[in-house]
C-alpha positions as CSV (number, residue, x, y, z in Angstrom):
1,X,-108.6,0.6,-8.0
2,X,-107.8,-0.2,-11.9
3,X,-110.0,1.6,-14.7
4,X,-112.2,-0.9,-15.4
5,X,-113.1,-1.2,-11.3
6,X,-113.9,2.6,-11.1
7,X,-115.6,3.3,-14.6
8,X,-117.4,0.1,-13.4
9,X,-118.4,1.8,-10.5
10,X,-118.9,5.3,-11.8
11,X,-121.7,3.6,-14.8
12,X,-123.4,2.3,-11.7
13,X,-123.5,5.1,-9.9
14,X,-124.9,7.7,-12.5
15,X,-127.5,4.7,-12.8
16,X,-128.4,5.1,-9.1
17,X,-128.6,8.9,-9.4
18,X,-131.1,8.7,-11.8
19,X,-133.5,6.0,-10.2
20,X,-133.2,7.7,-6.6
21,X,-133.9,11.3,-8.6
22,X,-136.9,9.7,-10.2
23,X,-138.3,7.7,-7.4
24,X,-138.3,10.6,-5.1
25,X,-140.4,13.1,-7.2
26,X,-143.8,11.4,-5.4
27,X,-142.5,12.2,-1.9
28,X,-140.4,15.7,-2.6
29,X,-141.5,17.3,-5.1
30,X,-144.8,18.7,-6.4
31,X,-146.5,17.5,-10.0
32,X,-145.3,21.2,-11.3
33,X,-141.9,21.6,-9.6
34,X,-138.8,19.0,-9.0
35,X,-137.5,21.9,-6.6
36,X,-141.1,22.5,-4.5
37,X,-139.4,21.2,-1.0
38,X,-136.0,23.6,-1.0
39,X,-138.6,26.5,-1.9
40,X,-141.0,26.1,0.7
41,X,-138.6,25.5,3.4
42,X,-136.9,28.3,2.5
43,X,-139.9,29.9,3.2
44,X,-140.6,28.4,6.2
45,X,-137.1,29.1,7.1
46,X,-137.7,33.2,6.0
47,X,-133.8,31.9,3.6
48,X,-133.6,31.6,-0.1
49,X,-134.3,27.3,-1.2
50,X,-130.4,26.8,-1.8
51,X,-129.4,27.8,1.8
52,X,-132.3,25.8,3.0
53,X,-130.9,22.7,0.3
54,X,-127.5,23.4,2.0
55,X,-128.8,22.8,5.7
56,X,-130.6,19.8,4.5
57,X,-127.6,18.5,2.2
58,X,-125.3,19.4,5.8
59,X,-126.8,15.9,7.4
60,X,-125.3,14.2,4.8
61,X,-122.0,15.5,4.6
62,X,-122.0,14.8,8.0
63,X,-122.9,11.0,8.6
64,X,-120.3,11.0,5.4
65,X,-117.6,12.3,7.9
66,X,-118.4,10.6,10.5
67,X,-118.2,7.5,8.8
68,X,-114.2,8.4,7.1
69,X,-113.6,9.5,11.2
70,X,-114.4,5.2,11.6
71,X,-112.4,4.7,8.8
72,X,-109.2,6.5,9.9
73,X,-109.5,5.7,13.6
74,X,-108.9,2.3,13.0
75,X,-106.8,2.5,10.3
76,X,-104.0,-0.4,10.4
77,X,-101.1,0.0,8.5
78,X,-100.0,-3.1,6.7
79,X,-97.2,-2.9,4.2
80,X,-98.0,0.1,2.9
81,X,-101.4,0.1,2.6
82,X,-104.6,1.4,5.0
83,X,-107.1,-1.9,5.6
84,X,-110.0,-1.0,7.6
85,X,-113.3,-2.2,7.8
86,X,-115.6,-1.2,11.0
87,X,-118.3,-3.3,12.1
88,X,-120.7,-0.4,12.0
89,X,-119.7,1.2,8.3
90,X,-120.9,-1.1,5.6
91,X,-120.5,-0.7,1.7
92,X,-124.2,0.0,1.3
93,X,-124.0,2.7,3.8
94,X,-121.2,4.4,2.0
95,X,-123.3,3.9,-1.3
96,X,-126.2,5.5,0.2
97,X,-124.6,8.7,1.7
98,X,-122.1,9.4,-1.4
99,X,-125.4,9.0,-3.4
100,X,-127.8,11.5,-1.1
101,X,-124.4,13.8,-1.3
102,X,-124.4,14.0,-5.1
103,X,-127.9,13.6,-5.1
104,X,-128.1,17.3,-3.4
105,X,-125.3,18.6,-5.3
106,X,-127.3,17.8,-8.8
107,X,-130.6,19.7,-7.0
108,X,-128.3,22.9,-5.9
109,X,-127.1,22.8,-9.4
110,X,-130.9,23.3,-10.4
111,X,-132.0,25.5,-8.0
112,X,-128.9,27.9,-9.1
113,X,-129.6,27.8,-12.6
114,X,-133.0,28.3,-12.3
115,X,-132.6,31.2,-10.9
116,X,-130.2,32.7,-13.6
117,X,-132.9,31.7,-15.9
118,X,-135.2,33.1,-14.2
């Protein structure tokens, strides 16, 4: 991928970060606290919100291995380079799961520095 291609793609994704953060507030969070959810089910869980972020982040992480396990299982090698494209993994899926990935890793990043603040 040349530069312009991936800072292309990079622009677009921080733009995607930021609408899925914003749009989810309603549904996940509470009008006082962005991290509500990770806190009560750490709760619920009797575990402190970022291990209870991490075992909700885990489903993601893994539906993103699964999908490079498609990827590499049928992999064809044509001079020199790797061309695969499985029925059942589509760009929009691989959009979708990097995105929840980072999405998680930017909430961790909050719950951990809240706590320092704290």
């Amino acid at each position: 991928m040349n530069i312009e291609k991936f800072n292309k793609m990079l622009e677009e994704r921080i733009e995607k970060t930021r609408k899925v953060l914003d749009s989810k507030n309603k549904e996940y969070a509470s009008d006082m606290d962005k991290l509500h959810n990770f806190k009560r089910a750490g709760n619920m869980l009797q575990c402190s919100p970022e291990y209870a972020l991490v075992g909700m982040w885990t489903k993601h992480i893994i539906s993103l291995l699964d999908i490079v396990d498609k990827i590499n299982k049928e992999d064809v090698k044509l001079s020199n380079m790797f061309v695969c494209k499985p029925d059942d993994v589509t760009i929009a899926m691989v959009e979708e799961k990097i995105g929840d990935a980072i999405n998680y890793l930017i909430l961790l990043e909050a719950l951990i520095k809240e706590r320092y603040e704290a």
